[in-house]
C-alpha positions, -999 to 999 in steps of 0.1 A, spaced: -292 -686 360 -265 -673 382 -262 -633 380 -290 -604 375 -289 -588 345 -286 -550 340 -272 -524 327 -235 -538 343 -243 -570 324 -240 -593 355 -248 -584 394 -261 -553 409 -242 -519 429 -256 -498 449 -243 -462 458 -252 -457 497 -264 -425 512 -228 -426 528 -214 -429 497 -203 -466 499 -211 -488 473 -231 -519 481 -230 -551 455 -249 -584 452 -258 -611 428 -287 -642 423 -263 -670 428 -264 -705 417 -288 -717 439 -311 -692 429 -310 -667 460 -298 -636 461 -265 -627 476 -248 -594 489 -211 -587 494 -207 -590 536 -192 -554 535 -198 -521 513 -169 -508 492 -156 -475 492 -155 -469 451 -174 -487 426 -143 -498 407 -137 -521 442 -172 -528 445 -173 -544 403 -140 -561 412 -159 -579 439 -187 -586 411 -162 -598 393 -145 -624 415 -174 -636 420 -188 -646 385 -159 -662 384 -167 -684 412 -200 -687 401 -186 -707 366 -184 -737 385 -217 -739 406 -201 -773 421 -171 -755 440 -193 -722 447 -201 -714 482 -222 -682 494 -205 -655 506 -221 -654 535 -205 -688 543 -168 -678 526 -175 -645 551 -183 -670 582 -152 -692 578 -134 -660 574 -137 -649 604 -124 -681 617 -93 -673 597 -88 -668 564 -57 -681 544 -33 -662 530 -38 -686 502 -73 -672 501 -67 -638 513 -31 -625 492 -49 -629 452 -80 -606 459 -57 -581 483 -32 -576 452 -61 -565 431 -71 -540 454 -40 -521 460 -32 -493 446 -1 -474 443 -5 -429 446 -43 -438 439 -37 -461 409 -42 -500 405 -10 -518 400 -1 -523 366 -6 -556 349 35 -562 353 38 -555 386 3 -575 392 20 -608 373 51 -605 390 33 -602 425 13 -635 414 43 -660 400 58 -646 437 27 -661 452 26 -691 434 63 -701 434 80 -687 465 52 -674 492 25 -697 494 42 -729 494 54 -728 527 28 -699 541 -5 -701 523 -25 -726 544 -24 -703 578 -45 -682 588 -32 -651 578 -42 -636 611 -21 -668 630 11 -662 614 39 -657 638 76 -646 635 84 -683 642 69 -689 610 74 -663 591 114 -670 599 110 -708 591 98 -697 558 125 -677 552 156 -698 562 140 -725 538 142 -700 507 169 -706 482 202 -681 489 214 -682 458 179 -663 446 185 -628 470 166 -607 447 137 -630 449 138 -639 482 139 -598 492 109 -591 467 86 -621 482 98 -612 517 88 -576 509 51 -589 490 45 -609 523 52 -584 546 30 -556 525 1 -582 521 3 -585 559 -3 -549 565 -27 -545 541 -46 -577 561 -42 -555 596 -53 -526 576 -88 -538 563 -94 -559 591 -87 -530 620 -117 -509 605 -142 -538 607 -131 -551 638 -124 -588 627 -93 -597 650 -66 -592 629 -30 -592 646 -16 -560 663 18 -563 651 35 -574 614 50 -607 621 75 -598 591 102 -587 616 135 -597 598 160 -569 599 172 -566 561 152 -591 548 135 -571 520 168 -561 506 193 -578 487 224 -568 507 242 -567 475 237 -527 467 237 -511 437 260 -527 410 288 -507 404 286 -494 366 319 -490 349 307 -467 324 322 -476 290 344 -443 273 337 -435 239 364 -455 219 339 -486 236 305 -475 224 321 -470 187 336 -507 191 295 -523 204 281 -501 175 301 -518 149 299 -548 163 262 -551 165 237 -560 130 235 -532 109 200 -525 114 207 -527 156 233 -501 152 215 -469 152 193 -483 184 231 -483 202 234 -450 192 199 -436 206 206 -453 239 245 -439 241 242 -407 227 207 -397 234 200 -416 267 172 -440 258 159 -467 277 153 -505 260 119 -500 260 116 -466 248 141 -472 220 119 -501 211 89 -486 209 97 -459 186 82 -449 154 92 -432 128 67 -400 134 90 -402 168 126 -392 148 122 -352 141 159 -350 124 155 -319 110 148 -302 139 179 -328 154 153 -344 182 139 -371 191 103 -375 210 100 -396 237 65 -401 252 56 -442 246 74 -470 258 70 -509 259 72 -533 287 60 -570 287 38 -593 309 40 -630 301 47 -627 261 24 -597 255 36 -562 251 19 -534 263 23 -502 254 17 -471 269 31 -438 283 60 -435 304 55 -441 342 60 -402 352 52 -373 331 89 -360 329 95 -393 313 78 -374 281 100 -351 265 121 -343 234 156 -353 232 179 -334 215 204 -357 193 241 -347 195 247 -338 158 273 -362 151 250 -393 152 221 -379 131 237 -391 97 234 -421 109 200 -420 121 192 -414 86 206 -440 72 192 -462 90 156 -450 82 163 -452 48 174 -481 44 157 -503 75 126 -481 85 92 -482 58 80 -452 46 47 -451 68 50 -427 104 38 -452 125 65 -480 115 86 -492 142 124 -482 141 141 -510 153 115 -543 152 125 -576 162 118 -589 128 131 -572 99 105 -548 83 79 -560 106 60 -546 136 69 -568 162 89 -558 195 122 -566 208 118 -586 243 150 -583 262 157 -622 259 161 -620 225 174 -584 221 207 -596 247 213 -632 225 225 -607 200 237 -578 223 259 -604 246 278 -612 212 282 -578 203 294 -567 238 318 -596 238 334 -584 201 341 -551 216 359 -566 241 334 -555 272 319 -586 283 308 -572 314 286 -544 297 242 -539 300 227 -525 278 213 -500 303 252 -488 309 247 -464 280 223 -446 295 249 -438 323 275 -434 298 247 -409 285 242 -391 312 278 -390 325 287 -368 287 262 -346 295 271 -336 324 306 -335 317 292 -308 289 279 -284 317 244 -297 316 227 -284 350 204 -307 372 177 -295 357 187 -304 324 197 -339 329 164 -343 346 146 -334 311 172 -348 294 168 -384 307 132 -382 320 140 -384 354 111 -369 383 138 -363 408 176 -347 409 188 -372 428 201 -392 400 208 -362 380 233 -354 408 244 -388 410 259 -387 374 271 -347 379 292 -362 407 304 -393 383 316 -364 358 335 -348 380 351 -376 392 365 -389 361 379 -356 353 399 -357 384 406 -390 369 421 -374 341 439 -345 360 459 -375 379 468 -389 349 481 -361 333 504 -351 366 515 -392 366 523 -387 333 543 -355 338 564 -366 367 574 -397 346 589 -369 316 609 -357 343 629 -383 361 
C-alpha cells in the first residue's frame, strides 16, 4: 500500500535540527522514498506529500523521485516545472489565493505551455521566448501581457530555487521584451456619470436591483461587496452600512471571505437621501432573518450574483438611461468624485472607499477639482454669451 500511515494520514515530515523539514513516503513499489531536498516550512514540505499521493493514484505512470529528481537535472520542463512552482509562491508571505491560482493555471494551459512547455525550462532563450510571443493572438493584449508576465515570474522563481542548490539554472531571465507585460492601452478613461445619470440606471434597473445601484453610487460599494451583504450588514438607524465580507468566484464557486486589506473593513456612512430607499427595499425584497442576502441572484434566495449574469441585466439598464458606455464599477468613481467634491480629506476617502493607499484618494480629489473648473468655465461661457 502506497503511503505510511500516521498521525498526517499519509507520508511522514520530519523537522531537522536546522529547522528544515524533511518528507518521505512508502511508494508503490513498496520502498520507501524521500523528497531530494528539505523544505523550509512544513506547509511546503505537506504540499510536496501531497503532489505526490497524487502521483501515487496511478502506480502505472508513477516514477520515484529519485528518478523524476535525476532527469531533472537534465532539464526539467516547464510543462513539469510551472504547476508545482505556482503552488509554492506566495505573495507578502501568503499562498495565492484560489482565483489568482485558477487564473495562473487556464494561462498555463491555454496560452503558455502550448508553444513553451516541452523545453527545458533552464534552455529557454530569448529567441524563443520571442517566437512564442509574436505567435500570440493581438487582438487578446490583456492576455498576452498577463501570460507574458506569468512566464517571466515562473522563470525567476526557476533561477531562484535552482541558484541555492546549485543545479545550473540560467544566469539571466530570457523574458527580455520591453513592454511586454503591459497592455499599452493604459487605464481606461472613466467618464463619470453626473447625478441626473445615476437617477436615470436606478429607475431603469428591476426593482429589487435598484437599491444595490444605489449602495454602489452613493455609498461606494464594490460588486462583490454589494453582493455579499446581509441584512445584519444594513445599520439604518445609525445611517451606515458595514463593510467587512465580500465575494469573488473561481470556476462557478463563490468564495467568500474578508476583503483583501484590512482598510477594506469599515463602516460606511449612507448619504441620508438614499436611506428610504434602503428600507424599502428590505421590506419588501430582503427576509426577515440577519443573515439573508440583500440583493441575491434569485429572488428570496441565497444565491450570488456572478458578474455574467448581473451585466445581462445591467447592459439593458445602462442602455435605457441612455449611457451605453457605462461599468458598473463607474459608480464607485462617481462615488468617490461626490465625496470629495464635499470636502472629504484623503484620509477620509481612504476609509470611505477602503483604499490602503492615498494615491487613489488623490486621484479622485484631483477629478473634483477639475470638474468644478469645468463648471466655473461654463458659467463665464455662459456669461459672455448674455452680453454680446
Amino acid at each position: 500500500m502506497a503511503g505510511k500511515k500516521g498521525k498526517r494520514g499519509w507520508g511522514a515530515l520530519r523537522k531537522l535540527p536546522s529547522g528544515r523539514y524533511q518528507a518521505a513516503y512508502t511508494g508503490p513499489d513498496a520502498r520507501r522514498h524521500t523528497a531530494p531536498r528539505t523544505f523550509e516550512t512544513k506547509g511546503d514540505a505537506e504540499e510536496w506529500l501531497n503532489q505526490e499521493r497524487r502521483r501515487c493514484a496511478d502506480p502505472d505512470t508513477w516514477s520515484s523521485p529519485a528518478d523524476r529528481e535525476n532527469k531533472r537535472k537534465g532539464g526539467v520542463t516547464l510543462a513539469e516545472y510551472a504547476p508545482g512552482a505556482i503552488a509554492r509562491r506566495r505573495k507578502r508571505g501568503q499562498p495565492l489565493s484560489p482565483r489568482t491560482i485558477e487564473h495562473y493555471r487556464q494561462l498555463l494551459d491555454r496560452v503558455i505551455l502550448p508553444g513553451l512547455g516541452a523545453l527545458p525550462v533552464d534552455k529557454i532563450t530569448e529567441t524563443d521566448v520571442s517566437g512564442w510571443y509574436d505567435a500570440l493572438d493581438p487582438t487578446k493584449p490583456t492576455q498576452r501581457a498577463h501570460a507574458y508576465a506569468l512566464l517571466k515570474q515562473t522563470i525567476d522563481q526557476h533561477i531562484r530555487e535552482n541558484r541555492a542548490a546549485d543545479r545550473g539554472a540560467p544566469r539571466a531571465n530570457p523574458c527580455t521584451i520591453d513592454g511586454a507585460a503591459t497592455t499599452g492601452r493604459g487605464k481606461r478613461d472613466v467618464d463619470v456619470p453626473d447625478v441626473q445619470e445615476v437617477a436615470a440606471l436606478t429607475e431603469a434597473m428591476p426593482d429589487r436591483l435598484r437599491a444595490l445601484v444605489l449602495l454602489c453610487a452613493w455609498a461606494g460599494l464594490r460588486f462583490g461587496e454589494v453582493t455579499e451583504l446581509r441584512r445584519r450588514d444594513l445599520r439604518l438607524k445609525q445611517g451606515v452600512v458595514r463593510v467587512e465580507r465580500a465575494v469573488t468566484w473561481v470556476g462557478n464557486q463563490p468564495q467568500v471571505k474578508p476583503p483583501k486589506s484590512d482598510a477594506g473593513i469599515r463602516d460606511v456612512a449612507l448619504p441620508p437621501h438614499i436611506v428610504d430607499a434602503v428600507k424599502t427595499h428590505l421590506a419588501q425584497h430582503v427576509p426577515s432573518h440577519p443573515d439573508a442576502l440583500v440583493f441575491p441572484a434569485t429572488a428570496g434566495g441565497d444565491d450570488h450574483w456572478q458578474h455574467g449574469p448581473f451585466y445581462r441585466v445591467f447592459m439593458v439598464a445602462r442602455d435605457a438611461a441612455g449611457r451605453p458606455d457605462l461599468r458598473l464599477h463607474d459608480l464607485r468613481h462617481f462615488s468617490a468624485v461626490r465625496a470629495a467634491g464635499a470636502d472629504a480629506t484623503v484620509a477620509e476617502l481612504m476609509a470611505r472607499l477602503g483604499h490602503s493607499t492615498p494615491g487613489a484618494a488623490m486621484r479622485y480629489q484631483h477629478r473634483a477639482k477639475g470638474r468644478d473648473a469645468q463648471i466655473a468655465a461654463t458659467m463665464s461661457q455662459r456669461a459672455l454669451e448674455a452680453t454680446e
